[in-house]
TITI-914786 format. One record per atom (N, C-alpha, C): x, y, z; residue number from 1; residue in one letter. Coordinates in steps of 0.001 Angstrom, whole numbers, padded with zeros to 6 digits. Example, Ala and Ser with C-alpha at 12.3 -4.5 7.8 and 13.67 -1.06 7.14 Angstrom:
2
east->013190 north->-005690 up->007800 pos->1 code->a
east->012300 north->-004500 up->007800 pos->1 code->a
east->013200 north->-003300 up->007800 pos->1 code->a
east->012850 north->-002250 up->007080 pos->2 code->s
east->013670 north->-001060 up->007140 pos->2 code->s
east->012900 north->000030 up->007870 pos->2 code->s
This chain:
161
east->014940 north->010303 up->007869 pos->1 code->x
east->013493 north->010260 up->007824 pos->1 code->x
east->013060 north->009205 up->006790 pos->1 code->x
east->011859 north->008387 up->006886 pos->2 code->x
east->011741 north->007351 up->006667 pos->2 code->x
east->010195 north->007581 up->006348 pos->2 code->x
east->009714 north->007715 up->004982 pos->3 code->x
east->008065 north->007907 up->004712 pos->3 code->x
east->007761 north->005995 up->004389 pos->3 code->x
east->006430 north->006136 up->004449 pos->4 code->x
east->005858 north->004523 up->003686 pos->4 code->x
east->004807 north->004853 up->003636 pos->4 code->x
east->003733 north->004465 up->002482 pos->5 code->x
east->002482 north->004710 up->002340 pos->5 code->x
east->002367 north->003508 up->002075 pos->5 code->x
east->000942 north->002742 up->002455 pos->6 code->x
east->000421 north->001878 up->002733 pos->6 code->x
east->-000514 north->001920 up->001768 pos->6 code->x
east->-000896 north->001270 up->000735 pos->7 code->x
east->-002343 north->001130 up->000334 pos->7 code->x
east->-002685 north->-000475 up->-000077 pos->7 code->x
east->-004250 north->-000629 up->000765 pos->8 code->x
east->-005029 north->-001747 up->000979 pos->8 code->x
east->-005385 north->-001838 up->-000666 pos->8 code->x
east->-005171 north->-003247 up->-001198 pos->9 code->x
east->-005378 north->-003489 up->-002592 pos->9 code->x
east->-006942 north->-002954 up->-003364 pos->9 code->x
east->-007671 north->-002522 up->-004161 pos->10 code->x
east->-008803 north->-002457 up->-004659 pos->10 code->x
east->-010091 north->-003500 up->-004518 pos->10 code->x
east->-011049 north->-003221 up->-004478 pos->11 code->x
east->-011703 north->-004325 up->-004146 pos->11 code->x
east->-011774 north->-005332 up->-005072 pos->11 code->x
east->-011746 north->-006898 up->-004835 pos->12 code->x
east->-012180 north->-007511 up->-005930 pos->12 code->x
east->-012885 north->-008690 up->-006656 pos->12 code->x
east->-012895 north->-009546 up->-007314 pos->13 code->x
east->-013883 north->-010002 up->-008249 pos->13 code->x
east->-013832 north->-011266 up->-007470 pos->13 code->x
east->-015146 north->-011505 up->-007001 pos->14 code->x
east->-015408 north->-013233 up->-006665 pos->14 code->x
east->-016462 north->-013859 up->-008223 pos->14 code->x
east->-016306 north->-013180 up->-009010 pos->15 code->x
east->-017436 north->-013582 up->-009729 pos->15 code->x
east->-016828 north->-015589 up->-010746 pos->15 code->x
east->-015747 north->-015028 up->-010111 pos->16 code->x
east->-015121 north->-016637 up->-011072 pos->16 code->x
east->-014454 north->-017951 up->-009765 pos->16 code->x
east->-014851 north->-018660 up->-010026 pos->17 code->x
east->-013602 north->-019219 up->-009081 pos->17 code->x
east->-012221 north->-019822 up->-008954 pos->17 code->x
east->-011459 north->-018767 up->-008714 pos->18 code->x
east->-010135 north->-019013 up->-008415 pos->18 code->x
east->-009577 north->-018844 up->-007511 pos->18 code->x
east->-008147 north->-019071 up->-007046 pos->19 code->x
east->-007230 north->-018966 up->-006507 pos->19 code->x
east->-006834 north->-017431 up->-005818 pos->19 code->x
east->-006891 north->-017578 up->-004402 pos->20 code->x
east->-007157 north->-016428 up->-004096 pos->20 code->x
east->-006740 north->-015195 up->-004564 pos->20 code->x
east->-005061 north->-015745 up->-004748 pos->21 code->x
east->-004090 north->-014909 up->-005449 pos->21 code->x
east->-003914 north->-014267 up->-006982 pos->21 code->x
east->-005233 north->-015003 up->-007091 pos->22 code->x
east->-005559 north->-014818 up->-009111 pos->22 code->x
east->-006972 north->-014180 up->-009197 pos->22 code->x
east->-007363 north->-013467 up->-007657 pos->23 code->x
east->-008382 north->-012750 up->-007983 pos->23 code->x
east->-008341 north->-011659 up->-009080 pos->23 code->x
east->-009083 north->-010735 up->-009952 pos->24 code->x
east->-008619 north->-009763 up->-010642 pos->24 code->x
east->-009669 north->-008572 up->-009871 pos->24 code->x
east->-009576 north->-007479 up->-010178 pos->25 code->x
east->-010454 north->-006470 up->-009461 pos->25 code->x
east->-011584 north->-006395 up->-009876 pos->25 code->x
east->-013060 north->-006077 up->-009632 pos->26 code->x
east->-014013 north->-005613 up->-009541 pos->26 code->x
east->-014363 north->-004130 up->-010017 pos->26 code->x
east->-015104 north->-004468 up->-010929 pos->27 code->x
east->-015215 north->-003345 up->-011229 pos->27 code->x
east->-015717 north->-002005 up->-010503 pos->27 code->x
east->-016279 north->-001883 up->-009463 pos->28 code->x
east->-015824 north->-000783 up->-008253 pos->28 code->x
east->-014639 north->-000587 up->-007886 pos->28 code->x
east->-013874 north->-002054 up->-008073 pos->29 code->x
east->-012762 north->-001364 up->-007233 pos->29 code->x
east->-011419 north->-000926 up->-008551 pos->29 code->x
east->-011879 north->-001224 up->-009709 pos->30 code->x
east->-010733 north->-000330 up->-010684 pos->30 code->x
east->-011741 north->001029 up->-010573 pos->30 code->x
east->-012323 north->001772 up->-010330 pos->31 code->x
east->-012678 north->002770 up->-010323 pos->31 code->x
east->-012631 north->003204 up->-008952 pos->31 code->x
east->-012288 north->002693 up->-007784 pos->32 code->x
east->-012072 north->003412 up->-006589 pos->32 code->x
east->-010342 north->003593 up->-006306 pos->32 code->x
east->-010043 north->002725 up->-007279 pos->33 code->x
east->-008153 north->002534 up->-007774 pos->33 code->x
east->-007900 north->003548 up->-008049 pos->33 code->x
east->-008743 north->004009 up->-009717 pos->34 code->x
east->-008351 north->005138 up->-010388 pos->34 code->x
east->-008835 north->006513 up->-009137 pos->34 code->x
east->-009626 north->006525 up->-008676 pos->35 code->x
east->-010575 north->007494 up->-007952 pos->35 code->x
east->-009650 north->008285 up->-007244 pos->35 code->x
east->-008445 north->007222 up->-005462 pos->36 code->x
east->-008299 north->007607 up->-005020 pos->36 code->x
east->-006279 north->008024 up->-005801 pos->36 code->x
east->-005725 north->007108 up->-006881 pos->37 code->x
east->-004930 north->007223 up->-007042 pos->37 code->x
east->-004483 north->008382 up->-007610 pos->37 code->x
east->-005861 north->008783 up->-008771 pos->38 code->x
east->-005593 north->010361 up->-009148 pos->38 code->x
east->-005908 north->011678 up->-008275 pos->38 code->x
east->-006026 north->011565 up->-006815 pos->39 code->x
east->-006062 north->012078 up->-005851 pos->39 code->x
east->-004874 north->012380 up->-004890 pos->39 code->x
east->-003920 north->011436 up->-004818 pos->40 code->x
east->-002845 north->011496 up->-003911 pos->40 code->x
east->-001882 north->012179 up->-004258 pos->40 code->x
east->-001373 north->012734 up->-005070 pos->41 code->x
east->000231 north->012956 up->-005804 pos->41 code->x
east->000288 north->014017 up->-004930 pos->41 code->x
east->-000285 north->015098 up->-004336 pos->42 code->x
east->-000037 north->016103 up->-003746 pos->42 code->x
east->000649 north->015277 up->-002125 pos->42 code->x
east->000288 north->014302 up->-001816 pos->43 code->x
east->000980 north->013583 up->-000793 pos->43 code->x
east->001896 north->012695 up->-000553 pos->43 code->x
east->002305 north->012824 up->-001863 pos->44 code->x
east->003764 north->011788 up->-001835 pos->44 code->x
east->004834 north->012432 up->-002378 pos->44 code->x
east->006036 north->011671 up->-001320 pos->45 code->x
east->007217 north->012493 up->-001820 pos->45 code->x
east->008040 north->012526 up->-002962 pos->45 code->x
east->008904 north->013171 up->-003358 pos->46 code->x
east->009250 north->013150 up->-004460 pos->46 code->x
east->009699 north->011843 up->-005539 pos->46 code->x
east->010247 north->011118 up->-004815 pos->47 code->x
east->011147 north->010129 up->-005266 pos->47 code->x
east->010320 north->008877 up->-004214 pos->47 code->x
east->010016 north->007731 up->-004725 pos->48 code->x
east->009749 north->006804 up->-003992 pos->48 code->x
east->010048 north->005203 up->-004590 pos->48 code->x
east->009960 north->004050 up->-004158 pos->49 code->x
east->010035 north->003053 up->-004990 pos->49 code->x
east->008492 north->002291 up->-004668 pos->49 code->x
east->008322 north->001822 up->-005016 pos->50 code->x
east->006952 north->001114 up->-005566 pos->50 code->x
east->006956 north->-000119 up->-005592 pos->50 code->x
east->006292 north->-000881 up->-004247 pos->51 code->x
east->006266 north->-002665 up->-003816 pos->51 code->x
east->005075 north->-002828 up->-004122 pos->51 code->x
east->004840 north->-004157 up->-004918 pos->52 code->x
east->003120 north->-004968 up->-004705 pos->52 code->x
east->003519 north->-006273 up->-004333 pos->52 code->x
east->002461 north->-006703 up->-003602 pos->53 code->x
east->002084 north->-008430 up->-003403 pos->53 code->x
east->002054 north->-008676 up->-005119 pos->53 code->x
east->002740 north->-010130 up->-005262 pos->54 code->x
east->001697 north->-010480 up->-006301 pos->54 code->x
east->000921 north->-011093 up->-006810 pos->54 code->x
east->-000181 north->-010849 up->-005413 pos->55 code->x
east->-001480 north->-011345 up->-005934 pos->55 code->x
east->-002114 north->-010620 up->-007008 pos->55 code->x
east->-002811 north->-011279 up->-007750 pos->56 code->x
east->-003455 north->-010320 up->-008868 pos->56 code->x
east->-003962 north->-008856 up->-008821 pos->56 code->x
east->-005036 north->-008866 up->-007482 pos->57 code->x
east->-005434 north->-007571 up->-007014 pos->57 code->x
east->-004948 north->-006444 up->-006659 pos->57 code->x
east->-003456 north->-007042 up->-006254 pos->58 code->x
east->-002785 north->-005956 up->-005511 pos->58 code->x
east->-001982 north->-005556 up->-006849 pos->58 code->x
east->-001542 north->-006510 up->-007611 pos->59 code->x
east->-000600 north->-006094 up->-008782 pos->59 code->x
east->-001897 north->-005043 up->-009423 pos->59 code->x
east->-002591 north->-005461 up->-009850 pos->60 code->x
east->-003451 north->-004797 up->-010493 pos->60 code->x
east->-003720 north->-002809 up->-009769 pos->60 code->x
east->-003419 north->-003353 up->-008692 pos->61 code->x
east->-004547 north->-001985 up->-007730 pos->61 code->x
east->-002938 north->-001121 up->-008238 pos->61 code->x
east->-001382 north->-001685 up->-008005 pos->62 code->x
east->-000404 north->-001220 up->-008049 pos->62 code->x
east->000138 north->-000459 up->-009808 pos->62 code->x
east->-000544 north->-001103 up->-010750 pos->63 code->x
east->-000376 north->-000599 up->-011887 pos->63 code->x
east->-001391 north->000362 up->-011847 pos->63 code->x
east->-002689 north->000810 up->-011795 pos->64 code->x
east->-003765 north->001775 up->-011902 pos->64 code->x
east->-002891 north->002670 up->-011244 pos->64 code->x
east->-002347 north->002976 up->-010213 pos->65 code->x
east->-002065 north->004149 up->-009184 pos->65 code->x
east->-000180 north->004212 up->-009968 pos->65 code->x
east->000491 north->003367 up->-010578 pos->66 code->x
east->001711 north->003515 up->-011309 pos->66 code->x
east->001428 north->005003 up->-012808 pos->66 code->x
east->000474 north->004278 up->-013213 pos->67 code->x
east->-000023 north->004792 up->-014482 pos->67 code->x
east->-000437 north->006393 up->-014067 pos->67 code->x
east->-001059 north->006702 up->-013140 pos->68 code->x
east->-002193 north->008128 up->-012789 pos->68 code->x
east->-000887 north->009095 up->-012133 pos->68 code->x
east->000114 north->008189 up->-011815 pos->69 code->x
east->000844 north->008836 up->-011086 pos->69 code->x
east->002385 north->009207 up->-012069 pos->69 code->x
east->002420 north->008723 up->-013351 pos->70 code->x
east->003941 north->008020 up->-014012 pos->70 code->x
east->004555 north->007749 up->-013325 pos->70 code->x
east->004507 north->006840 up->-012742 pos->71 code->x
east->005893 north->005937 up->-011913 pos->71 code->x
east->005703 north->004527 up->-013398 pos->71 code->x
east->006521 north->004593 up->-013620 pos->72 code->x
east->007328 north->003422 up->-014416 pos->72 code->x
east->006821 north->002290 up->-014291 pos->72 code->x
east->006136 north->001913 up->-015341 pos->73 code->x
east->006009 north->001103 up->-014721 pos->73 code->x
east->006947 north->-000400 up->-014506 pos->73 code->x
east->007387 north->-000686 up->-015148 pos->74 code->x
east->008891 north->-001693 up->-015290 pos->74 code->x
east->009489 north->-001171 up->-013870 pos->74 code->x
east->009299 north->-000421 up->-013475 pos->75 code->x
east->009849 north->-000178 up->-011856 pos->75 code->x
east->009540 north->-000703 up->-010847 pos->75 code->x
east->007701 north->-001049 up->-011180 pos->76 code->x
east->007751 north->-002017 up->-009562 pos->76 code->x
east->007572 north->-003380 up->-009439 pos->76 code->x
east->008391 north->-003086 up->-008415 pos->77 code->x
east->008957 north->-004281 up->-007732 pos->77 code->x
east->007714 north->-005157 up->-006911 pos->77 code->x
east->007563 north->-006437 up->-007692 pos->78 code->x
east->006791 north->-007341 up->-007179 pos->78 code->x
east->007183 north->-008454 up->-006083 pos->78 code->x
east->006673 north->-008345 up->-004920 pos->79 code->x
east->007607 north->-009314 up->-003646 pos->79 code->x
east->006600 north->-010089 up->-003264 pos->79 code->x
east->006933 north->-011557 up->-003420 pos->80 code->x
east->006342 north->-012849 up->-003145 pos->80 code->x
east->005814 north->-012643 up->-001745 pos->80 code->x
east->006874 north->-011686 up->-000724 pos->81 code->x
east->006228 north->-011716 up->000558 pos->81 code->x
east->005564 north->-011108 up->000667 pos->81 code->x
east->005160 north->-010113 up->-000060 pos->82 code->x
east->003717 north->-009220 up->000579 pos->82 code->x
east->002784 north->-009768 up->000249 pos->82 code->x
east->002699 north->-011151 up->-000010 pos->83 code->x
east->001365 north->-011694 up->-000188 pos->83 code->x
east->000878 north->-012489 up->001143 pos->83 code->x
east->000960 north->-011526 up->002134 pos->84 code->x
east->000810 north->-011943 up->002942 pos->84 code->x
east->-000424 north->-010831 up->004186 pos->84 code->x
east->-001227 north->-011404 up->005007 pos->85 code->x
east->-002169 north->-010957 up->005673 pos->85 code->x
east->-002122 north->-010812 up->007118 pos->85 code->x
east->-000379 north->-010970 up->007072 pos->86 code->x
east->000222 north->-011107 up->009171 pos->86 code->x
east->000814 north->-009821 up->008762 pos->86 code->x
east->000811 north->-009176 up->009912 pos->87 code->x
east->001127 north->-007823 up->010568 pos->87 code->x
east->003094 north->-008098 up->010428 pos->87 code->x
east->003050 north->-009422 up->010948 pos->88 code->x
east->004651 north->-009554 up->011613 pos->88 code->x
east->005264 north->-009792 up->010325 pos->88 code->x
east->004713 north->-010425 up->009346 pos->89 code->x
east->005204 north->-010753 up->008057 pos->89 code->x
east->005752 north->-009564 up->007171 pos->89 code->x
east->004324 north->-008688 up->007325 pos->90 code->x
east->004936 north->-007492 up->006695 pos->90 code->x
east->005832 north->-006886 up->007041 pos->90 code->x
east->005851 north->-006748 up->008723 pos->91 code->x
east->007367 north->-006044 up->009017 pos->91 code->x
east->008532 north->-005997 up->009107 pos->91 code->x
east->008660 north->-007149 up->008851 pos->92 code->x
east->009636 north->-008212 up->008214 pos->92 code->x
east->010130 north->-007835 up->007234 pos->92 code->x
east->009253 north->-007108 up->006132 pos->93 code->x
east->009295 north->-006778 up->004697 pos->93 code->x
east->009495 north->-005778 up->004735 pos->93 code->x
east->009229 north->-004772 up->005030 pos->94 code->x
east->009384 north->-003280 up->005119 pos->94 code->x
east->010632 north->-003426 up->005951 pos->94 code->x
east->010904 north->-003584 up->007367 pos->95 code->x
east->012341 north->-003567 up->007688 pos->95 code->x
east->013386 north->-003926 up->006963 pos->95 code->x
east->013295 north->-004570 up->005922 pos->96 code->x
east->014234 north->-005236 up->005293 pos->96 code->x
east->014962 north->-003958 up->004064 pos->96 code->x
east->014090 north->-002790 up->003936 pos->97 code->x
east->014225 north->-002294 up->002611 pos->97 code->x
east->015767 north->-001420 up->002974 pos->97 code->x
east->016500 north->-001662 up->002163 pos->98 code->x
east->017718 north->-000790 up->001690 pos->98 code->x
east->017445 north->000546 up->002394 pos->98 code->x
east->018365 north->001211 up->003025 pos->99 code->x
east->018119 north->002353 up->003527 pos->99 code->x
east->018878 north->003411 up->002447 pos->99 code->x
east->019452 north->003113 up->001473 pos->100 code->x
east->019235 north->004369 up->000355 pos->100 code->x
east->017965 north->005020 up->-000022 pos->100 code->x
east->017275 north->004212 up->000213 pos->101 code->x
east->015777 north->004832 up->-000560 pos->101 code->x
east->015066 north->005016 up->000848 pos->101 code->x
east->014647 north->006415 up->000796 pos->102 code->x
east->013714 north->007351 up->002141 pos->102 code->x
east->011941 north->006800 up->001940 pos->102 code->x
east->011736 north->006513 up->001276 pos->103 code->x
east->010282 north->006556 up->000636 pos->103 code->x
east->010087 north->005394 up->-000130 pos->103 code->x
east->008999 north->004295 up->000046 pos->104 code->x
east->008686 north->003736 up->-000246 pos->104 code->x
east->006951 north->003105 up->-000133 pos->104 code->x
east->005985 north->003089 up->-001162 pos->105 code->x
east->004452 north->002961 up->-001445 pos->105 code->x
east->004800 north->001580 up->-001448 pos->105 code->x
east->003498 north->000941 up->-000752 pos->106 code->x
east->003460 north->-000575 up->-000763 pos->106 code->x
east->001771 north->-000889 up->-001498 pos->106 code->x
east->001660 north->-001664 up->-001941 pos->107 code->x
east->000387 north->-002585 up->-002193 pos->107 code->x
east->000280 north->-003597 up->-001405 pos->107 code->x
east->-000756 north->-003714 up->-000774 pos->108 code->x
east->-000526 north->-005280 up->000379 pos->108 code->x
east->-002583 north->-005194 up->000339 pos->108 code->x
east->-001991 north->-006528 up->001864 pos->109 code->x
east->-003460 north->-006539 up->002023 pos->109 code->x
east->-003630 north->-006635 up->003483 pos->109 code->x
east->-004891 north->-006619 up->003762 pos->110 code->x
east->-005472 north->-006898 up->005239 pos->110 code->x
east->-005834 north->-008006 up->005741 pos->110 code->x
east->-005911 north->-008068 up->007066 pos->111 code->x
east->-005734 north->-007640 up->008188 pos->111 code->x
east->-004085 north->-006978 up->008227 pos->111 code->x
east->-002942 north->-007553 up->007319 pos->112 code->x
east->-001970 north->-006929 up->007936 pos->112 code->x
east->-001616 north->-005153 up->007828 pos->112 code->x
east->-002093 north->-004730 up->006480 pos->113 code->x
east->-002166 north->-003372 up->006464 pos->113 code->x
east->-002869 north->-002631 up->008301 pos->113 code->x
east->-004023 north->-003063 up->008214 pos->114 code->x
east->-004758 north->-002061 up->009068 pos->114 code->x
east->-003909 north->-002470 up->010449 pos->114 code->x
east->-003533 north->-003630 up->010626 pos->115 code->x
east->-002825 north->-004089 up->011547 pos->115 code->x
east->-001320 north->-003525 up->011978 pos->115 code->x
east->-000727 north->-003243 up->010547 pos->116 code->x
east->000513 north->-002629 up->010888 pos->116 code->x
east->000463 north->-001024 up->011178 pos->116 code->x
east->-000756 north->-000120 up->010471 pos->117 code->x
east->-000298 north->001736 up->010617 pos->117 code->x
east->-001395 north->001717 up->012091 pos->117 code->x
east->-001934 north->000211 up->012614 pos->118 code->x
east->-002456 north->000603 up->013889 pos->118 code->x
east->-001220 north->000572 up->014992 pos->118 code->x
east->-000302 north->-000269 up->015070 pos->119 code->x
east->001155 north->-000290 up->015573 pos->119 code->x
east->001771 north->000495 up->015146 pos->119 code->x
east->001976 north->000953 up->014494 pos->120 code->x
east->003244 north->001789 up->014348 pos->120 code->x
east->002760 north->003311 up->013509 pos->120 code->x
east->001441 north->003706 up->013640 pos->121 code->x
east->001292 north->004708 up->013250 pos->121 code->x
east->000625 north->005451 up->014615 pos->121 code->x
east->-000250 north->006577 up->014592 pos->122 code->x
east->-000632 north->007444 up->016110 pos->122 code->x
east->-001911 north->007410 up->015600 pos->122 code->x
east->-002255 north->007192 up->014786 pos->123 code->x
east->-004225 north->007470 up->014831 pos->123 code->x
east->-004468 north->006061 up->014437 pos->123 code->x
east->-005464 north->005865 up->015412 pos->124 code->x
east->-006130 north->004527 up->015059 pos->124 code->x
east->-007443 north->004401 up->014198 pos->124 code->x
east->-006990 north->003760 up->013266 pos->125 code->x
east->-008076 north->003072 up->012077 pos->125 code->x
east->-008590 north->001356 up->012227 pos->125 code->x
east->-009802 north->001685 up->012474 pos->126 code->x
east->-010875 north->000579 up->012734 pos->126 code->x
east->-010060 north->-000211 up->011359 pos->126 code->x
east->-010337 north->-000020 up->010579 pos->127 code->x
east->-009879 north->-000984 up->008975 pos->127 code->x
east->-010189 north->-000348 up->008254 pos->127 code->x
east->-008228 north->-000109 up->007735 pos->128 code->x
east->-008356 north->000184 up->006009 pos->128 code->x
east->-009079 north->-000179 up->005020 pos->128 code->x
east->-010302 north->000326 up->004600 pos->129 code->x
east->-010595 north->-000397 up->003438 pos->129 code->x
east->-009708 north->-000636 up->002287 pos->129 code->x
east->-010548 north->-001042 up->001156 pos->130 code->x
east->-010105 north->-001297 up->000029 pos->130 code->x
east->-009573 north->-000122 up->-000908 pos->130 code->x
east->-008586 north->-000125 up->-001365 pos->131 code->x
east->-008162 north->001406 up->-002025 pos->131 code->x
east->-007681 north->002092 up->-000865 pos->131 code->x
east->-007811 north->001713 up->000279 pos->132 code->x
east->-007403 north->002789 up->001312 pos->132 code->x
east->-006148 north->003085 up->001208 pos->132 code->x
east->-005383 north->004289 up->001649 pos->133 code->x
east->-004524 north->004559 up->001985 pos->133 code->x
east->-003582 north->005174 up->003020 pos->133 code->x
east->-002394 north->005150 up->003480 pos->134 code->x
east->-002126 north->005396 up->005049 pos->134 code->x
east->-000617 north->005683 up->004302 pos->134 code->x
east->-000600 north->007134 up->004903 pos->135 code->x
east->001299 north->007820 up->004434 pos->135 code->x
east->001509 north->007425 up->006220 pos->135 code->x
east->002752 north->007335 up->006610 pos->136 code->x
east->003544 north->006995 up->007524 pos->136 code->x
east->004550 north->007848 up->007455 pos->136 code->x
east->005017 north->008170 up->008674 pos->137 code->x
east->006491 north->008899 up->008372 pos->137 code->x
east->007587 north->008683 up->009849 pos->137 code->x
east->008472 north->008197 up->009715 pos->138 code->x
east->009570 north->007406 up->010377 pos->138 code->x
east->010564 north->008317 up->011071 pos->138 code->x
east->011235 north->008370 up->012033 pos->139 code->x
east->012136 north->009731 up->012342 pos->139 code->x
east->013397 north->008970 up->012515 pos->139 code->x
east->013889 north->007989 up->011774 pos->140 code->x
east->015157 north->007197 up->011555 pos->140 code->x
east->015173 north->007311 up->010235 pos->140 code->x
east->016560 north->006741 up->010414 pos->141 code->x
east->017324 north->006762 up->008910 pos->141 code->x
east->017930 north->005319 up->008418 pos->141 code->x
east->017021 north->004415 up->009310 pos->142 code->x
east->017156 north->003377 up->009291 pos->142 code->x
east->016087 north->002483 up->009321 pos->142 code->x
east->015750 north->001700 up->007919 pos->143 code->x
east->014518 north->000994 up->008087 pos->143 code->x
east->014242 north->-000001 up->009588 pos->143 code->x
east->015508 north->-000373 up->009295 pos->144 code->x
east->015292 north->-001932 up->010311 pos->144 code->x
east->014670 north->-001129 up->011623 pos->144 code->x
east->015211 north->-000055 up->011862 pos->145 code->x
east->014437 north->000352 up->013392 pos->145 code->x
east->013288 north->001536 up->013426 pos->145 code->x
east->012407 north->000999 up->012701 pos->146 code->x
east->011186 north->002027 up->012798 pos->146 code->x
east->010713 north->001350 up->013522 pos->146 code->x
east->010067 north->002354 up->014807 pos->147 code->x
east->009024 north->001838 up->015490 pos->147 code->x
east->007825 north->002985 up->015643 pos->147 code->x
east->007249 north->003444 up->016141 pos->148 code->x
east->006099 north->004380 up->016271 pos->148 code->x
east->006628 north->005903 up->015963 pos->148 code->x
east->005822 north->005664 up->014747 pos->149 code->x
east->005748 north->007066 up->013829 pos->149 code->x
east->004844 north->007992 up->013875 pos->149 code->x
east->004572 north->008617 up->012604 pos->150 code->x
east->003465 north->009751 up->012554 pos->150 code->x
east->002664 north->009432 up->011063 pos->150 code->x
east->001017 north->009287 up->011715 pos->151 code->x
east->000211 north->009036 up->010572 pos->151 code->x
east->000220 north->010416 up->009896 pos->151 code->x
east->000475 north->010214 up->008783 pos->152 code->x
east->000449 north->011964 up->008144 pos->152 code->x
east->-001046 north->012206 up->007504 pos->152 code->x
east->-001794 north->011166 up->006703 pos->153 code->x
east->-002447 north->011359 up->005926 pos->153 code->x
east->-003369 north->009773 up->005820 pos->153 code->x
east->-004484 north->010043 up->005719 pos->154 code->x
east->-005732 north->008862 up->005594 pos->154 code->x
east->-006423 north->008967 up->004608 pos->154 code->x
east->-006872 north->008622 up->003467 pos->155 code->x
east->-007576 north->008400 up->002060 pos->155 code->x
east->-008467 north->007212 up->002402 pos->155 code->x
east->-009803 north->007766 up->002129 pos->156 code->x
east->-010305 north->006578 up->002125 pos->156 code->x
east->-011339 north->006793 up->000788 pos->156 code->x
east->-011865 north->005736 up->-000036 pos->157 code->x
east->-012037 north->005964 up->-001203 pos->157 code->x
east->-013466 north->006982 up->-001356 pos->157 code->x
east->-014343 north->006180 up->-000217 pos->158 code->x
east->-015552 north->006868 up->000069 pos->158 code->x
east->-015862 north->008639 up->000771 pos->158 code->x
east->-014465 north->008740 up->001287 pos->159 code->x
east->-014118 north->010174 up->001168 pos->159 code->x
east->-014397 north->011341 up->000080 pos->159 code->x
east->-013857 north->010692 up->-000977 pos->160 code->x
east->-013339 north->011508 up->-002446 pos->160 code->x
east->-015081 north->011504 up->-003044 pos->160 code->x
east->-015838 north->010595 up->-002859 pos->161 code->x
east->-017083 north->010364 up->-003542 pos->161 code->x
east->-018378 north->011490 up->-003368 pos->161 code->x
């Protein structure tokens, strides 16, 4: 069995101009970070490892929900490829993960988030927002061959409010 939770980065700051990847969050969205992150622990499994893009936002959205949750933070693992907004890219990335580890939380972004738990999850979501989140659960024991799973669980920030 094979869990993945998905969460769409926090919303964030156009107020400067930079580089997309050097956005930092918005201040709604470190408070819809903290909001929905101190909300989830009852839905994740015991043991997991912990991926971000590292674009700023997502690193950022990935330490708020590290911290609320104690996951280590020196533990997660930052991957050049999840800075990416293709569906196929990501799956690429997620297939790739070591099959010692059952469970694994991602930080990414959209279109490919909402794009990927619409393929390969059973309930369809118009678009993840920001802070959103999507648990997945796999009935292999093998990353490389997940294909259509079971959406377990949907967070959306405006839910909790």
């Amino acid at each position: 069995m094979k869990n993945l939770i998905l969460v769409r980065h926090a919303k964030s700051s156009w107020e400067t101009p930079l580089k997309d990847r050097d956005r930092p969050l918005s201040k709604n969205g470190l408070q819809a970070a903290h909001l929905v992150s101190s909300y989830v622990s009852k839905y994740l499994p015991k043991t997991y490892l912990l991926w971000t893009s590292v674009a700023e936002r997502a690193s950022q959205t990935a330490l708020i929900f590290a911290q609320n949750l104690s996951y280590p933070i020196e533990s997660i693992i930052y991957k050049e490829d999840l800075y990416t907004f293709d569906e196929n890219q990501l799956t690429k990335v997620i297939k790739s993960c070591k099959n010692e580890f059952d469970s694994v939380i991602l930080f990414g972004h959209n279109g490919a988030i909402t794009n990927f738990v619409n393929k390969f999850g059973d309930v369809f979501i118009e678009n993840v927002p920001t802070s959103g989140f999507v648990s997945l659960q796999f009935d292999v024991d093998d990353w490389s061959a997940i294909e259509k799973g079971k959406t377990l669980k949907v967070i959306i920030p405006k839910d909790l409010k």
